[in-house]
DRENDO-1510 file (C-alpha; in Angstrom, 1 decimal, always signed):
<recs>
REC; n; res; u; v; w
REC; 1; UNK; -3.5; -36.6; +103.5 .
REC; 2; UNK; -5.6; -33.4; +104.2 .
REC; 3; UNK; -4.2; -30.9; +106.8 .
REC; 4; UNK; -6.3; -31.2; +109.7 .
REC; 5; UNK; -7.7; -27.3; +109.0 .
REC; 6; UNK; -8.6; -28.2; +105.7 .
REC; 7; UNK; -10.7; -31.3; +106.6 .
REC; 8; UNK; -12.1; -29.3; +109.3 .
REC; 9; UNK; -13.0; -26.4; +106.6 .
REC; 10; UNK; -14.6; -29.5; +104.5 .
REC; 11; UNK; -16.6; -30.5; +106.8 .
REC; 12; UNK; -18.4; -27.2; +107.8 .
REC; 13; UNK; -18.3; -26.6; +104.4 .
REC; 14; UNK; -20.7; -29.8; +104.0 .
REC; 15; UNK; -22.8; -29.1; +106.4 .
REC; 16; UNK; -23.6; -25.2; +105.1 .
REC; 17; UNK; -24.2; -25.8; +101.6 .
REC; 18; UNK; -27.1; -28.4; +101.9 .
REC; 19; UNK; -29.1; -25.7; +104.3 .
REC; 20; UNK; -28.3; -22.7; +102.0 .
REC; 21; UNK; -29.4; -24.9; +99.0 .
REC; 22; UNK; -32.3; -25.7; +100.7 .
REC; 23; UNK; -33.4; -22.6; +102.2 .
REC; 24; UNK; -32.8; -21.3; +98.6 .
REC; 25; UNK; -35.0; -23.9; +97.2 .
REC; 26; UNK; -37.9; -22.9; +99.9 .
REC; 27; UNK; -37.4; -18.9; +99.1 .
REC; 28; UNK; -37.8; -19.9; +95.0 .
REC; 29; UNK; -41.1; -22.0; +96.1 .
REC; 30; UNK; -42.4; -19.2; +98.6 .
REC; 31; UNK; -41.6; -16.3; +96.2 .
REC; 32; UNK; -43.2; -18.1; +92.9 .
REC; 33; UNK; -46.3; -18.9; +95.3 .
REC; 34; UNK; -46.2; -15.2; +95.6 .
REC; 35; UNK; -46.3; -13.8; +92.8 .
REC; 36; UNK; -49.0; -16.8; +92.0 .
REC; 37; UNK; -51.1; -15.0; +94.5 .
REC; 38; UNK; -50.3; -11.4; +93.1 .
REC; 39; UNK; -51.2; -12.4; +89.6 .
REC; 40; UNK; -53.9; -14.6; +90.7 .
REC; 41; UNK; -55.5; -11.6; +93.1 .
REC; 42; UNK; -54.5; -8.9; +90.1 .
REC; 43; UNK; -56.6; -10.6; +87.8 .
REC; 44; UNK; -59.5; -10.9; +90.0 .
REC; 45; UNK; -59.4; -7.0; +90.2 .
REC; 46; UNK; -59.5; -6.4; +87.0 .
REC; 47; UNK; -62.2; -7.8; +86.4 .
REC; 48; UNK; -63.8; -6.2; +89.3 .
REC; 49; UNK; -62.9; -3.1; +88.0 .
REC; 50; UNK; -63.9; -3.9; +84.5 .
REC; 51; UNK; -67.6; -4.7; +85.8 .
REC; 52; UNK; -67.1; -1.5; +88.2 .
REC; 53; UNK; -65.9; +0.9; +85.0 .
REC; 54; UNK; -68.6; -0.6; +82.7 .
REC; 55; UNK; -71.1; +0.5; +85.2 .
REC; 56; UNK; -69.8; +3.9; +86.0 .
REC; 57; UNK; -69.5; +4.5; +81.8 .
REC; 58; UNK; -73.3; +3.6; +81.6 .
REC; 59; UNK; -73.8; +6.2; +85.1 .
REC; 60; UNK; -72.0; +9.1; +82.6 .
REC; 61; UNK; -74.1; +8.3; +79.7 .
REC; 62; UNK; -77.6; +8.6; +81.3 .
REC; 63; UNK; -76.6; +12.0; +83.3 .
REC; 64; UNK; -76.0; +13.1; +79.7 .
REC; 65; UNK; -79.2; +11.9; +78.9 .
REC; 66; UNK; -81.2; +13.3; +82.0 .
REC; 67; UNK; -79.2; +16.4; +81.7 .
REC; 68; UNK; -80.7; +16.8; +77.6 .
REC; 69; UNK; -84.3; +16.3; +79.4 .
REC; 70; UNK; -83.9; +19.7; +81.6 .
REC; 71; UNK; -86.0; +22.6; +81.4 .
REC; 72; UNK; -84.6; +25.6; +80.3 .
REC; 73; UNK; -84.9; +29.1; +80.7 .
REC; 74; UNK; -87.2; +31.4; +78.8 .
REC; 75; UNK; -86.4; +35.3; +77.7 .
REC; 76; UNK; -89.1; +36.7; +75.1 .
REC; 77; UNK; -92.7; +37.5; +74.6 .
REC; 78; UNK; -96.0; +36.1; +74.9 .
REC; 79; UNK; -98.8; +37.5; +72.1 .
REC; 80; UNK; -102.7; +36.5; +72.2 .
REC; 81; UNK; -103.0; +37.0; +76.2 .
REC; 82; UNK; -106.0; +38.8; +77.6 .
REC; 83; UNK; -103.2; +41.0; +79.5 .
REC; 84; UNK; -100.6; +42.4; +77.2 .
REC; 85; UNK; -97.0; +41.7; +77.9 .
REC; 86; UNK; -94.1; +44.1; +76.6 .
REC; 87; UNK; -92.1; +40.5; +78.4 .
REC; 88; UNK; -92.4; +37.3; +79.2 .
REC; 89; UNK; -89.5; +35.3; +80.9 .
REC; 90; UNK; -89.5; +31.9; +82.7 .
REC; 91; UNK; -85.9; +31.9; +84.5 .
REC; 92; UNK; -84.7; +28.9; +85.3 .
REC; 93; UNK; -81.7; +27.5; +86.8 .
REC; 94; UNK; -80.5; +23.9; +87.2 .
REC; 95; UNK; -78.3; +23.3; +89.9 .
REC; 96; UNK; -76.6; +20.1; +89.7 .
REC; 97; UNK; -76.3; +18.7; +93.0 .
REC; 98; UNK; -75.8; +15.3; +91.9 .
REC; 99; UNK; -73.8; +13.9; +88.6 .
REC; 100; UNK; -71.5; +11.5; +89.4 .
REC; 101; UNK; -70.5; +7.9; +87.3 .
REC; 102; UNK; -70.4; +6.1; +90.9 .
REC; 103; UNK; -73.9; +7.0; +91.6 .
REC; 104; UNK; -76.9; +5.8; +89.8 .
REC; 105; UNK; -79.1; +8.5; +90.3 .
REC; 106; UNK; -79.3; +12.8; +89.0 .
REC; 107; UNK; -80.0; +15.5; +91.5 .
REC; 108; UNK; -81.1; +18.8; +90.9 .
REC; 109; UNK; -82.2; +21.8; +92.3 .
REC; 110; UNK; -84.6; +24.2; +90.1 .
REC; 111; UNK; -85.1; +27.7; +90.8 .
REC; 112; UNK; -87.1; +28.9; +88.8 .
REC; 113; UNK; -88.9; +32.6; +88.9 .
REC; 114; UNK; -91.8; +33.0; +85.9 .
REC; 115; UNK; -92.4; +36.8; +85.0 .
REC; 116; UNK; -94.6; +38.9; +83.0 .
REC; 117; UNK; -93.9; +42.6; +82.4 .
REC; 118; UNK; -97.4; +44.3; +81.9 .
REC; 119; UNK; -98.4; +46.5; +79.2 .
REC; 120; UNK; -100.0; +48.9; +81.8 .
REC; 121; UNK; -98.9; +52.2; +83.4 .
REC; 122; UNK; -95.6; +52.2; +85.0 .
REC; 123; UNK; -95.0; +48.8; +83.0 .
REC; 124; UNK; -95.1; +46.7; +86.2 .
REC; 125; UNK; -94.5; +43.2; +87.1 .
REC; 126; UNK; -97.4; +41.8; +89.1 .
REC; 127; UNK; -97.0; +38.9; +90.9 .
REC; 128; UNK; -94.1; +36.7; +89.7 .
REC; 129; UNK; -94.6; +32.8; +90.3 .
REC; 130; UNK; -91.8; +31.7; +92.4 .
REC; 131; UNK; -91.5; +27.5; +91.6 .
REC; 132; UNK; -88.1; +26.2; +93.5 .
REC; 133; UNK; -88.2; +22.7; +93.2 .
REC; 134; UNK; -86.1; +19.7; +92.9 .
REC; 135; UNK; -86.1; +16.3; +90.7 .
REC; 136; UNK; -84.4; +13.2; +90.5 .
REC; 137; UNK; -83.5; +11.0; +88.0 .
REC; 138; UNK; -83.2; +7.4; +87.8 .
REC; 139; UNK; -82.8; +5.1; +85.5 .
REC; 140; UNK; -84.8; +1.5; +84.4 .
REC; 141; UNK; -82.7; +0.2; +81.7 .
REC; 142; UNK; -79.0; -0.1; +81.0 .
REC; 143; UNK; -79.8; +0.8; +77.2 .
REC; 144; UNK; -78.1; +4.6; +76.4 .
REC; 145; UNK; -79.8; +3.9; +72.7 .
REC; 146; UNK; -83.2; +3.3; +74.0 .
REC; 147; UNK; -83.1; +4.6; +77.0 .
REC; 148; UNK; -85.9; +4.2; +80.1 .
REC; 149; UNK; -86.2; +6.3; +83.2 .
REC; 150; UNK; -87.9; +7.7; +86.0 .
REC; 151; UNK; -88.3; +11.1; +87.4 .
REC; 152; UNK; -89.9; +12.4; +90.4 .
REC; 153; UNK; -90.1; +16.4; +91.5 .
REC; 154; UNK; -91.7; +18.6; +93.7 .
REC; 155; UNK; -92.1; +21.4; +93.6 .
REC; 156; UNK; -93.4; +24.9; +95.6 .
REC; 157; UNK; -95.4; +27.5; +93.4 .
REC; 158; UNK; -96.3; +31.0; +95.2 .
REC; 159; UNK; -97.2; +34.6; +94.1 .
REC; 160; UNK; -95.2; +36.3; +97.4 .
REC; 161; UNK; -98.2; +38.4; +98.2 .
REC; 162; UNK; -100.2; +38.4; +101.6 .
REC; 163; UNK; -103.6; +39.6; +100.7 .
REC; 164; UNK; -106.5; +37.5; +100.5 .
REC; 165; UNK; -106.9; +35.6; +97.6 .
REC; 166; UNK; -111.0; +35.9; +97.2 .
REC; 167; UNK; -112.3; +39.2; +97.2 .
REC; 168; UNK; -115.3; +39.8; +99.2 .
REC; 169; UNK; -117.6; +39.0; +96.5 .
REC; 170; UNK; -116.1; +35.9; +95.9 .
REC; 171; UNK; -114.1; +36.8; +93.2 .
REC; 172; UNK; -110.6; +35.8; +92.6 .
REC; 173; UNK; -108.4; +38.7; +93.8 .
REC; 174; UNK; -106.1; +39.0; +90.9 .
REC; 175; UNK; -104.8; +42.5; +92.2 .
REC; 176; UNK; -103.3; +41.8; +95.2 .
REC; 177; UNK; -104.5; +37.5; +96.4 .
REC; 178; UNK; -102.3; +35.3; +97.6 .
REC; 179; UNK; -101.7; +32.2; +96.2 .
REC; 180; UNK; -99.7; +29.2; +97.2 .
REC; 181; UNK; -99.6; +24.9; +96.1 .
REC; 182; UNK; -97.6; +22.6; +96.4 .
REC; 183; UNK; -97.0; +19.9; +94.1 .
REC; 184; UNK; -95.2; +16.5; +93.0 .
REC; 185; UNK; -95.1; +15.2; +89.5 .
REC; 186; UNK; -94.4; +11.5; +88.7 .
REC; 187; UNK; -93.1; +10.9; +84.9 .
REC; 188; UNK; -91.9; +8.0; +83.2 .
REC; 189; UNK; -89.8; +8.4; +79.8 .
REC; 190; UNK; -88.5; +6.7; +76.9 .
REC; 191; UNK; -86.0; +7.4; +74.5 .
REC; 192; UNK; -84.5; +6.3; +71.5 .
REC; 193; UNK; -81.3; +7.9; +69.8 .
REC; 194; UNK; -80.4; +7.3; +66.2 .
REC; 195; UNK; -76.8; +8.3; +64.8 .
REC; 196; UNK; -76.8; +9.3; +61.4 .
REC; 197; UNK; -73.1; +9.9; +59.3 .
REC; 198; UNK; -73.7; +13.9; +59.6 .
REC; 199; UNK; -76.3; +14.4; +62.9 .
REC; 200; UNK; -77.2; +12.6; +66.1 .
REC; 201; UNK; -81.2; +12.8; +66.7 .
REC; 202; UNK; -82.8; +11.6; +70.0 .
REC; 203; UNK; -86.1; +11.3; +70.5 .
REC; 204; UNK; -87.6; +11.4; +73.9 .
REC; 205; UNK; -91.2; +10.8; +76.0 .
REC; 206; UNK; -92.4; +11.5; +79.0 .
REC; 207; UNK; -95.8; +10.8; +81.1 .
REC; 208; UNK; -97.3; +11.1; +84.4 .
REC; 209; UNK; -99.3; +12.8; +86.6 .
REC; 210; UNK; -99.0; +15.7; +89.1 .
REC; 211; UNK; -100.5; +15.5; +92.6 .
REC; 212; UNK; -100.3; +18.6; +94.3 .
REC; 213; UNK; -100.5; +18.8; +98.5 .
REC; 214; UNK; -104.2; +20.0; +98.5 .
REC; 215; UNK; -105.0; +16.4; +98.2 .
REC; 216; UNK; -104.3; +15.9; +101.8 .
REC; 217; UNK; -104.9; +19.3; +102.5 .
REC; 218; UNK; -101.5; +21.0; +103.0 .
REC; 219; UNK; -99.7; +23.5; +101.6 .
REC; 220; UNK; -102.5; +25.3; +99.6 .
REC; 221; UNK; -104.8; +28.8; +99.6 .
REC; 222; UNK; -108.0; +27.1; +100.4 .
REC; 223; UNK; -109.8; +29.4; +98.1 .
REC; 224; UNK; -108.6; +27.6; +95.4 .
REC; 225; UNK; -110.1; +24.1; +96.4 .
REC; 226; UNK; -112.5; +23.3; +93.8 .
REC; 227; UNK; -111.3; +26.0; +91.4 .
REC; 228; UNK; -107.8; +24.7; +90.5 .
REC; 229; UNK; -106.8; +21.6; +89.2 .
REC; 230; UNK; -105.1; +19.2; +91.9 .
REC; 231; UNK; -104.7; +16.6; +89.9 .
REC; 232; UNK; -102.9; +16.5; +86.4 .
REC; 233; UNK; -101.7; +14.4; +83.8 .
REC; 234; UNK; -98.9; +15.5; +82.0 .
REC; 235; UNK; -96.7; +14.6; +79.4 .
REC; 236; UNK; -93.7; +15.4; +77.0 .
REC; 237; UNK; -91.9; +15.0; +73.6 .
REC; 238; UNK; -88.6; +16.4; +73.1 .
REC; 239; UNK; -87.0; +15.6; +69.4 .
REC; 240; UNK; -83.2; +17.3; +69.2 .
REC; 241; UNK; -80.9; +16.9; +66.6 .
REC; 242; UNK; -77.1; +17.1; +67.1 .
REC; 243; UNK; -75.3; +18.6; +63.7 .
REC; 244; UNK; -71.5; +17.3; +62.3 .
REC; 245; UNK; -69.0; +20.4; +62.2 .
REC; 246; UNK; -65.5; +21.3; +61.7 .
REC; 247; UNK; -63.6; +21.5; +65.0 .
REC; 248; UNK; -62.9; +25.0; +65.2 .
REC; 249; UNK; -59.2; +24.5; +66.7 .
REC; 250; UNK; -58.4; +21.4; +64.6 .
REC; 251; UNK; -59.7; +21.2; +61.6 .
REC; 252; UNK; -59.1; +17.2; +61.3 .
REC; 253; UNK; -61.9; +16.6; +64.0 .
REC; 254; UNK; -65.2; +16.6; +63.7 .
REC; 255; UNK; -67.6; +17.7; +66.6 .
REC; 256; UNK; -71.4; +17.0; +67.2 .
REC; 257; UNK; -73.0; +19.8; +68.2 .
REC; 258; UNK; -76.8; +21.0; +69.4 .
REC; 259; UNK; -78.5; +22.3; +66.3 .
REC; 260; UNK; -82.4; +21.9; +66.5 .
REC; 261; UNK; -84.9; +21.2; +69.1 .
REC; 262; UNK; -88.7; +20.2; +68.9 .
REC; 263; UNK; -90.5; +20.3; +72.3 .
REC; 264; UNK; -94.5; +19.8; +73.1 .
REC; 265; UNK; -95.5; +19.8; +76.8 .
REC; 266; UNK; -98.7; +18.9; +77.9 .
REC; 267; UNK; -101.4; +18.7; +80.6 .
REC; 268; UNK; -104.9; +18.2; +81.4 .
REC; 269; UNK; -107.0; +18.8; +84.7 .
REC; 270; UNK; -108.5; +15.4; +85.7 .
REC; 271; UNK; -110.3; +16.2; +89.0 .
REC; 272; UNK; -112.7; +18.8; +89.6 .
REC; 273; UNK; -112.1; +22.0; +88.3 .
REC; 274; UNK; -115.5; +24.9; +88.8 .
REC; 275; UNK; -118.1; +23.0; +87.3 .
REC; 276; UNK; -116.8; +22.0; +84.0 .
REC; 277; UNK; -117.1; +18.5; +82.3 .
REC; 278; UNK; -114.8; +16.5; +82.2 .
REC; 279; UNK; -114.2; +16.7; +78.6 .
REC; 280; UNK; -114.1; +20.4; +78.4 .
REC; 281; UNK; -110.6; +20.5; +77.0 .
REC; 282; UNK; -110.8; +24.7; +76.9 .
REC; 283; UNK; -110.6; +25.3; +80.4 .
REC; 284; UNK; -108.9; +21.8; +81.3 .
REC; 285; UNK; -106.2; +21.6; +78.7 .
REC; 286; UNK; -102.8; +23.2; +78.4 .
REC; 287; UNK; -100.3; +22.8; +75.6 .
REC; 288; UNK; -97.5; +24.1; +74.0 .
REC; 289; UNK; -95.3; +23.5; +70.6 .
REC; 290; UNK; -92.0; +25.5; +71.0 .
REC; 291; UNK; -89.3; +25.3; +68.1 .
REC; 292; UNK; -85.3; +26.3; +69.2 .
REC; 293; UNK; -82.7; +26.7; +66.3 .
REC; 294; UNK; -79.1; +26.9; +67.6 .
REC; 295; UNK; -76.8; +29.0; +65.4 .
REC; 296; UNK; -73.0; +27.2; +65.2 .
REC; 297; UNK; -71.5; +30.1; +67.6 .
REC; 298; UNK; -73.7; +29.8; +70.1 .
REC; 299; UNK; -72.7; +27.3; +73.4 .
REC; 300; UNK; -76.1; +26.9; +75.1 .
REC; 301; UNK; -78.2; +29.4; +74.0 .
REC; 302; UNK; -81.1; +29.0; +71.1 .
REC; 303; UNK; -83.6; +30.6; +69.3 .
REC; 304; UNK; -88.0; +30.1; +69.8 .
REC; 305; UNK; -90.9; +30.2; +68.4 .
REC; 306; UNK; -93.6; +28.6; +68.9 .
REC; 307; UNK; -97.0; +28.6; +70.4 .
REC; 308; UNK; -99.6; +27.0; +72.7 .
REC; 309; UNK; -103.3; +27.0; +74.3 .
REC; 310; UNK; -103.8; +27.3; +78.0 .
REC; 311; UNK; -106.9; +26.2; +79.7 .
REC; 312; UNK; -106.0; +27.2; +82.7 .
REC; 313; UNK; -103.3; +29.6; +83.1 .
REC; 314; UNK; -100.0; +28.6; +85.0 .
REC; 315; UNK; -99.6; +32.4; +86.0 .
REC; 316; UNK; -100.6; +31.8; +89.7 .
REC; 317; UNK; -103.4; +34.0; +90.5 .
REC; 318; UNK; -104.3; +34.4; +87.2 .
REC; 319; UNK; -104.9; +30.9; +86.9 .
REC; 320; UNK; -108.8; +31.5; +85.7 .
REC; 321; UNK; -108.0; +33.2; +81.6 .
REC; 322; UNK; -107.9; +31.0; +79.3 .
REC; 323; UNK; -106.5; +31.6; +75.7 .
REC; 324; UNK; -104.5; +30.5; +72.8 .
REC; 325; UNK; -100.9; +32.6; +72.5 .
REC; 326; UNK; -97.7; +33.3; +70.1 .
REC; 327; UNK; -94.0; +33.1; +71.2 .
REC; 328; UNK; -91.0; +34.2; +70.6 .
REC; 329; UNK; -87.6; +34.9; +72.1 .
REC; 330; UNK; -84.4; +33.2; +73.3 .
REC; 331; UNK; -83.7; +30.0; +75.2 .
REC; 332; UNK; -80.8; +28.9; +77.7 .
REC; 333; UNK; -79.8; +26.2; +79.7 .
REC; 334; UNK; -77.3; +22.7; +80.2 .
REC; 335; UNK; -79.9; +21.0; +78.3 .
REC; 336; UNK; -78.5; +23.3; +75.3 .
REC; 337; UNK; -75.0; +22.3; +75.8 .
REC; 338; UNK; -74.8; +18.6; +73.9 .
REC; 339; UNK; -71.2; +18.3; +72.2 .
REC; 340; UNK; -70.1; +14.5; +71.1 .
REC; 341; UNK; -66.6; +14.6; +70.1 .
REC; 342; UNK; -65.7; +11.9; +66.7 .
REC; 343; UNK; -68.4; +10.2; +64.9 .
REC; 344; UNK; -71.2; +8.9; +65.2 .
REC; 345; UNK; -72.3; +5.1; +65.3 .
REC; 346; UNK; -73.8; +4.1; +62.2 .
</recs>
């Protein structure tokens, strides 16, 4: 017979194990309901973040793609003109405001200052054409091999000068006028990229049309209603070619680097412009051919050549010569800084 103590010891005993083993057996189901829920909830994020990261990647790969499309700066000579230049130079800066993978759209802010150094006494530059702008990018496709996007700008173009822009005979005042438009262009482009085993070539297109302020009567020197073109189609073909080399630091790598661009702009006046026809391409046409060779130790920087026809003459105030024109010089800008690390796909 059990000592009292001991029975008593028995029974608590008997009544303690069945709660701990039960309150064990309802932790084990509570904590494998948990981590059911963890796994369960961590596998719904990653597929939210697979979908999110897919997205951002295809955000990346069209900035790089808007970022190839910018305009660059200009530092050379202009021959054929009917004013001499000793230089020429469009300067033009691309601020980035906007390049992010968690945004769908480009930002940037252009300013951009177009000079001409006079062959004339004291060698001076009249008049400079001051065009800040800004343009966005977005894109209409989710195809970085044939790419589709939009692009919308505006855009302010002054000489700086006060004086009146007609002279009192009528005549534009090239010597001291003012002049002043605003305008927005509208372009839509295409693209297609081909990777070869030892370059990358993309091919690009652009068209549109540029509507300047005058249309509703703002932001313009009324002298030049009826005598400069408000309303403009424009286009754009940009063919660049991205060359294989030896990584300089590790010779095992392979880089692709910028090695060759081809780039025609165009435009053509399509409302009324003096009294010339509609079809008279000489005074409502202007187009350029510009070739840029990149040598392998230069980052964003290329050689030109090239030449063009103007029908009308971007030079603000001298916006009435028209004449065909040589060029040569240097070239800079982001849109000259393409590297692609590994190989390309065949």
């Amino acid at each position: 017979m059990k000592p009292k103590h001991q029975a008593g010891c028995d029974k608590i005993r008997g009544r303690i194990i069945p709660v701990i083993t039960s309150s064990m057996k309802n932790f084990t189901k509570t904590f494998y309901l948990f981590l059911l829920v963890i796994l369960t909830s961590g596998a719904f994020a990653q597929t939210l973040d697979t979908a999110t990261k897919n997205k951002r990647i295809l955000n990346a790969e069209f900035n790089d793609i808007y970022t190839q499309n910018l305009k660059p700066a200009i530092f050379g000579n202009e021959y054929g003109g009917p004013n001499k230049t000793l230089l020429t130079s469009d300067l033009v800066a691309n601020f980035v405001l906007v390049n992010s993978p968690k945004l769908p759209f480009f930002l940037v802010a252009t300013p951009e200052i177009n000079i001409r150094l006079f062959a004339a006494f004291g060698s001076p530059v009249k008049s400079p054409s001051y065009m800040p702008g800004l343009v966005v990018y977005f894109r209409a496709n989710k195809d970085v091999y044939h790419p589709k996007f939009f692009s919308v700008a505006y855009n302010h173009h002054s000489n700086g000068i006060e004086g009146p822009t007609a002279n009192p005979n009528g005549t534009i005042n090239v010597d001291s006028g003012k002049f002043t438009t605003n305008f927005y262009t509208f372009l839509y482009h295409i693209g297609t990229r081909t990777d070869k085993e030892d370059v990358i070539i993309n091919n690009y297109k652009s068209a549109g049309l540029e509507l300047h302020a005058a249309l509703i009567r703002l932001g313009y020197a009324h002298v030049l209603e009826g005598k400069y073109g408000w309303v403009r189609m424009r286009g754009n073909w940009l063919y660049t070619l991205a060359k294989k080399y030896t990584d300089a630091i590790d010779p095992g790598k392979k880089d692709f680097d910028d090695w060759m661009h081809f780039q025609l702009d165009f435009e053509y006046i399509m409302d009324k412009d003096n009294n010339y026809l509609f079809t008279d391409y000489k005074k409502r046409l202007n187009i350029s051919l510009k070739y840029y060779y990149q040598l392998p130790f230069m980052q964003n920087v290329s050689l030109m050549a090239g030449g063009g026809y103007r029908g009308q003459d971007e030079y603000n105030i001298y916006f009435q010569d028209s004449y065909a024109y040589a060029t040569i010089g240097l070239v800079a800008g982001l849109s000259f800084d393409y590297h692609k690390k590994g190989t390309a796909r065949n």
